[in-house]
Legacy VTK file of the C-alpha trace (Angstrom):
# vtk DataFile Version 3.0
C-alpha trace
ASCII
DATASET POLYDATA
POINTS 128 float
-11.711 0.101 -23.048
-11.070 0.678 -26.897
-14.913 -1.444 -27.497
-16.692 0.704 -24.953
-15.018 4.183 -26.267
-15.783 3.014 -30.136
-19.528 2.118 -29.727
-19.978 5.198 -27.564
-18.107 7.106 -30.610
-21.306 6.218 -32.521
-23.642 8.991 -29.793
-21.527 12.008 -30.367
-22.996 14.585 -32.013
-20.931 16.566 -34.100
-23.038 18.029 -37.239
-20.867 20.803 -37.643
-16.924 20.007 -36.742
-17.584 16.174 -37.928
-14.940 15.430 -34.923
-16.692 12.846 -32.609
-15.470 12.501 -29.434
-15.831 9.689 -27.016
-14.757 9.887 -23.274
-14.896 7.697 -20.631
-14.154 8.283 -16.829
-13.092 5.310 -15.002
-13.548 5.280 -10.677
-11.262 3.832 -8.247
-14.842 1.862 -6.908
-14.887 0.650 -10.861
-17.583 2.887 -11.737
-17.537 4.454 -15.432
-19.358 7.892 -16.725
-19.544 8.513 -20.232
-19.652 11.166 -22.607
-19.253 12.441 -25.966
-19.217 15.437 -27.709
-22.215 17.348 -28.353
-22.317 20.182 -30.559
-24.605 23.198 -30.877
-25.118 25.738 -33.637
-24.734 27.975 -30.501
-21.195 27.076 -30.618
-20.738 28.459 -26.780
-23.336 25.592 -25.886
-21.182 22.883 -27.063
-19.568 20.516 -24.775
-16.598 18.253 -25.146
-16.956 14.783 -24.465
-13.873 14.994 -21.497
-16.665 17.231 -19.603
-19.144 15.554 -20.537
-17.881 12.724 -18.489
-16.495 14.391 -16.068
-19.757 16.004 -14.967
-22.116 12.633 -15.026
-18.789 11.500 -12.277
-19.577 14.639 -10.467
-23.105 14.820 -10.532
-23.135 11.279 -8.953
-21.075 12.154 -5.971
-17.695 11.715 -7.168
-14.775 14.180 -6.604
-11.498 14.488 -7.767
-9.794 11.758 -5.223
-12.317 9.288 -6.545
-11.254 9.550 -10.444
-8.439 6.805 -11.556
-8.473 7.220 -15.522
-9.442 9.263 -18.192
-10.024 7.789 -21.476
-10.863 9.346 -24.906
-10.638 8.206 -28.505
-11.252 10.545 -31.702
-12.666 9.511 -34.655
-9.056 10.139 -36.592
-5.853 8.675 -37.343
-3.786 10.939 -35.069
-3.975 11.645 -31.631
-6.115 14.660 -30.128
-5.627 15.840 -26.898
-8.182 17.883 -24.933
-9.070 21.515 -25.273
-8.216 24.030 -23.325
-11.438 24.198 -21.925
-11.465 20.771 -20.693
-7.783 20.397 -19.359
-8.971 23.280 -17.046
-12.428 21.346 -16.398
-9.373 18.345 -15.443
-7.386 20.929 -13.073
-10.582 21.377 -11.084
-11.680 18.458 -11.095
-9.219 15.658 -11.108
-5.862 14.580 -8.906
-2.433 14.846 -10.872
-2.116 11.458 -10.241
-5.130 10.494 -12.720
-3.856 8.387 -15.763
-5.389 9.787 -18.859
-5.438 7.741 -22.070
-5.307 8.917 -25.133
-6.931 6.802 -28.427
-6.940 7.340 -32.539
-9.407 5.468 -34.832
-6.581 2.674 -35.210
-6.653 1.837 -31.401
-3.359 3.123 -30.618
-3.003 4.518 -27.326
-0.643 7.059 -25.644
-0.677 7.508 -22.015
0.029 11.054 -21.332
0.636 12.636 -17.828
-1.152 15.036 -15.973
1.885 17.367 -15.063
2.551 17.449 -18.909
-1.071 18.373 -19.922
-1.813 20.254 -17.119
0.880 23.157 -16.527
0.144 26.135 -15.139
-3.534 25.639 -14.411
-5.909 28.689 -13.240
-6.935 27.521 -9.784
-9.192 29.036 -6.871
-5.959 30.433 -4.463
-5.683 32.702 -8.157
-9.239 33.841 -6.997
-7.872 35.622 -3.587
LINES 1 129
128 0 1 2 3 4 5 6 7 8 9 10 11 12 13 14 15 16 17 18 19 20 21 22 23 24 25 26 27 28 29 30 31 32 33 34 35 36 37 38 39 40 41 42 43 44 45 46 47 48 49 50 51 52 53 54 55 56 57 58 59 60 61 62 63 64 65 66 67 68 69 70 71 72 73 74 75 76 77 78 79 80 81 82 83 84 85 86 87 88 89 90 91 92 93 94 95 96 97 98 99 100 101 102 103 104 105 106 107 108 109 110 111 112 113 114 115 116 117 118 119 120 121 122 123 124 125 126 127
C-alpha cells in the first residue's frame, strides 16, 4: 500500500501548507478510491485527501458497510492524523470497525482505531 500512497503523494496539491497528503480507501469487493490533498487560496475550498477519497467511494455507490481500510501517508517524518473535519467526514461515513492506517515519509505505519479517533462524533439523532 506504502508504493500506491507514495506515487499518489506526488498529485497533491499543496502550494500553500507544503503538507501533501495521500489517501487511499480500500473496499471489502477490493476496490480502491484515491485522493490527495488539494489546496485553494480560498482556504474554505480546500479538501483533505481522507475526503477526498472518501467521496470518489461514495460517489461510486459505496456506503459506509462497504469501506474495510483507510490509508494515508504524509509527506513527514512523524505521524499526522486526520483533521477534524475529516474524522467527522469518517463518523458519517464509515463503520467503527474500519481499520485506518496511518503512514510517515519513512514507511512506518501505526494502525489506529476508530473508537480512539472517533469519540464523541456529531451525528444525525443530534439533529432531532
Amino acid at each position: 500500500m506504502y508504493d500506491s500512497l507514495k506515487k499518489l503523494l506526488d498529485k497533491a496539491y499543496a502550494p500553500y501548507s507544503n503538507f501533501p497528503v495521500a489517501a487511499i480507501v480500500k473496499t471489502k469487493d477490493n476496490k480502491y478510491f484515491f485522493g490527495v490533498n488539494v489546496e485553494n487560496a480560498s482556504f474554505g475550498g480546500t479538501i483533505c485527501a481522507e475526503r477526498n477519497a472518501l467521496n470518489s467511494a461514495i460517489g461510486a455507490g459505496y456506503r459506509s458497510s462497504d469501506i474495510q481500510e483507510l490509508h494515508v501517508l504524509v509527506n513527514s517524518t512523524k505521524h499526522a492524523y486526520p483533521c477534524y473535519l475529516c474524522r467527522q467526514t469518517i463518523s458519517e461515513l464509515c463503520n467503527s470497525d474500519m481499520i485506518i492506517k496511518l503512514y510517515n515519509i519513512d514507511n512506518k505505519v501505526i494502525e489506529v482505531k476508530y473508537d480512539d479517533l472517533i469519540s464523541f462524533p456529531f451525528e444525525k439523532e443530534n439533529l432531532k
